[in-house]
N, C-alpha and C positions, 0 to 999 in steps of 0.2 A: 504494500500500500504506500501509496505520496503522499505526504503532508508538507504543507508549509509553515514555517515558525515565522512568526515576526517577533522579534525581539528588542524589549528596551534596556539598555544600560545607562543608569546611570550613580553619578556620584552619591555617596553616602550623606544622608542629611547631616551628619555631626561633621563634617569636613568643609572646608570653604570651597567655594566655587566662583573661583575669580570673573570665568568666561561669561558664567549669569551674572556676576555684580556687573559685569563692564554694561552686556546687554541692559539690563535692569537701567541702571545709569544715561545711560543712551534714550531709553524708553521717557525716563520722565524727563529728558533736554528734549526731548521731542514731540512735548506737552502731553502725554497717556501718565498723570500722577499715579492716578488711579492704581495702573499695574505693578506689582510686585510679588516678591520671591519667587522671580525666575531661573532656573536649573539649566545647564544645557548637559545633554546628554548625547547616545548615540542610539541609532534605530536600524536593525540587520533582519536584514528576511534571508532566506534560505529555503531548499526545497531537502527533504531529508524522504530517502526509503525505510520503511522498516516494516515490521512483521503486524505491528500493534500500536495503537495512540497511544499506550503506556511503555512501548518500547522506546519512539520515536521522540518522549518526554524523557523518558531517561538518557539517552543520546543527545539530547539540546541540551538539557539540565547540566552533562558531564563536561559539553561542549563550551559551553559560557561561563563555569567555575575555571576550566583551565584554561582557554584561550582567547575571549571574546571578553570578559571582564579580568582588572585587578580589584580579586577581593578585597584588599588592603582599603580601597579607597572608592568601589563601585559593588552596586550591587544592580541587578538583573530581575527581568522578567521575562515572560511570553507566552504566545498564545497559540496553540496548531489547529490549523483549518485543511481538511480537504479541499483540493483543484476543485474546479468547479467540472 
């Protein structure tokens, strides 16, 4: 079976995140006050084979702890949909 992960990474809330203060900063010089604690993070799709939707999470799951995130400083989600 094919599924697709999309996947979000990003930074730990207890860790600073310079690239949303800069954004954030930017935001209110360009009159939106209103908006705040913005994150930047990263967003990865992928198509994965596997035998079972519980297989193809445990596959993403091992994927994104070792490769796609530093746990040190990022933590991870995602969601798998069959192709259409």
């Amino acid at each position: 079976m094919k599924f697709i992960a999309e996947i979000n990474v990003m930074p730990l809330r207890a860790l600073l995140d310079p690239q949303g203060k800069a954004v954030n900063a930017t935001l209110h010089g360009n009159g939106y006050p209103n908006i705040d604690g913005v994150r930047i993070g990263k967003h990865i799709s992928l198509e994965i084979e596997a035998d079972s939707r519980e297989a193809a999470a445990r596959q993403v799951e091992e994927v994104c702890a070792r490769v796609l995130s530093n746990p040190v400083m990022e933590g991870f989600d995602f969601q798998l949909t069959e192709p259409a």
